[in-house]
N, C-alpha and C positions, 0 to 999 in steps of 0.2 A: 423552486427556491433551494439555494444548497443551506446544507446543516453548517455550523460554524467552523466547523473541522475540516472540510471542502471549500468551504470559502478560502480558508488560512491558506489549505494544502495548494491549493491555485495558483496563489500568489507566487507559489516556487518553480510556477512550468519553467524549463530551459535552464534549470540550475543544473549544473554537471560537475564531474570531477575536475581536478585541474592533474594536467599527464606531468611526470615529473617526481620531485622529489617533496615538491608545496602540496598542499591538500588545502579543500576547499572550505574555509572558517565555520560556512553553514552545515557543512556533516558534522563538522565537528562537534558543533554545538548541542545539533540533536543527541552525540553519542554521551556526552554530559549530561545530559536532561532526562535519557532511559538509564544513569547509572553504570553505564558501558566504561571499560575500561580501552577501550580503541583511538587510538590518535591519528586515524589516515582515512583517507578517503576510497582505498583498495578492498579494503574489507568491505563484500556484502553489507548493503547500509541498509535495504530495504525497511529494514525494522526499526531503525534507527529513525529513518525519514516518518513513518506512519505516528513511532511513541512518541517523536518530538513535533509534529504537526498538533498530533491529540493535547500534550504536555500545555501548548505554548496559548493552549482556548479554555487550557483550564477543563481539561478530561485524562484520569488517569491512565496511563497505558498499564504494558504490562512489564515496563521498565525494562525490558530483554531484549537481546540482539537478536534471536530466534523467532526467524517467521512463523514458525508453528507454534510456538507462545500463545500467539494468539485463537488456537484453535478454544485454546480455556477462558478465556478472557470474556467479560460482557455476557450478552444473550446469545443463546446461540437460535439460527433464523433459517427456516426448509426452504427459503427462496431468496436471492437478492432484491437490495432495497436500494433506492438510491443514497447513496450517502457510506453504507454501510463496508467495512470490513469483509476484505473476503482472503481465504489464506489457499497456496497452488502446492502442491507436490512439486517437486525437482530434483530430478533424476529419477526419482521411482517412490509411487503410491507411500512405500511403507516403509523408503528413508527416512534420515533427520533431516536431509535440507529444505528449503522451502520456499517462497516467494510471499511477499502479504503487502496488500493496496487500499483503496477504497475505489469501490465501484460508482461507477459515475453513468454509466448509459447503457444501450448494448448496442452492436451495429445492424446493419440491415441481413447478416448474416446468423442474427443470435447470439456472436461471442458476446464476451461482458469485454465493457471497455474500463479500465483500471487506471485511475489516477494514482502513480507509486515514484516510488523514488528507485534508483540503480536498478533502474528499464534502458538497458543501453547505456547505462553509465552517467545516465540523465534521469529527470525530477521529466513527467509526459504523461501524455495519456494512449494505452496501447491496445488493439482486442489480444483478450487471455480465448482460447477455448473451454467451455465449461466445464469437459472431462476430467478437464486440472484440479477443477475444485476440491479440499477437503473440507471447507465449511465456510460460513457464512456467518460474521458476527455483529452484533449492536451493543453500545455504551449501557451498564444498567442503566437503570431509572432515567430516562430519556425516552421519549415519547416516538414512536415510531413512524415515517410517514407515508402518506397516503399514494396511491397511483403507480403506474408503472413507471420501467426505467426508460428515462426516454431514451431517443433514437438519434443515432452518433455519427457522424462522416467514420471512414475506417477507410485507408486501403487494402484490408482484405489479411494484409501479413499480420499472422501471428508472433505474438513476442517467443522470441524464445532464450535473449538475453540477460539476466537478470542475476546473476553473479559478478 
């Protein structure tokens, strides 16, 4: 059963940018909702997409355009959980940039499969490789849940779009 933050975040699969000089109302919205000062849909929204899915169920983010924001955020968690936050290095371990989703599966090869937003410039679900991972987080005081993550279709491709 998804948490209510996976359920919301669902509802967005195939929401994409619009090419051009329009931008798409629902980035925009999220970028309002983390306190972001961003009017386009070109800027890195990842974090955007995550604070305003959280935002919109009534769970506070961590109101930041900065994927790795979240490395501080909530619990931090030595294994993924279904549901939960998880934040990726981009371009290197021990830059600033970064990627951040919520884990929904893994596939038959062990990636984690990431429900995220500006994964190819779309709202999807992708496998990340684990190596990527910097951390793994959960909402306080929110109950944690039970079982493993289930098992996913994947074609196999790693994302590596996400800027």
């Amino acid at each position: 059963m998804d948490t209510p933050w996976i359920a919301h975040a669902r509802s967005f699969l195939g929401l994409r940018e619009v090419p051009g000089t329009r931008h798409n109302a629902t980035i925009l919205g999220w970028w309002q909702k983390i306190f972001a000062d961003f009017r386009d849909d070109e800027t890195p929204w990842c974090a955007a997409f995550v604070g305003g899915v959280l935002e919109e169920v009534g769970v506070k983010s961590t109101r930041s355009a900065a994927a790795r924001s979240y490395l501080k955020w909530g619990l931090p968690l030595n294994r993924p959980v279904p549901g939960c936050v998880v934040v990726f290095w981009r371009g290197s371990p021990s830059g600033w940039s970064g990627h951040v989703g919520f884990v929904v599966g893994k596939d038959a090869d062990g990636n984690l499969m990431v429900l995220g937003g500006n994964q190819g410039d779309a709202v999807n679900i992708k496998p990340f490789g684990r190596d990527r991972v910097l951390g793994y987080r959960w909402p306080d005081g929110l109950p944690l849940p039970g079982g493993d993550l289930p098992l996913l279709r994947s074609d196999g491709r790693l994302s590596t779009n996400e800027a």
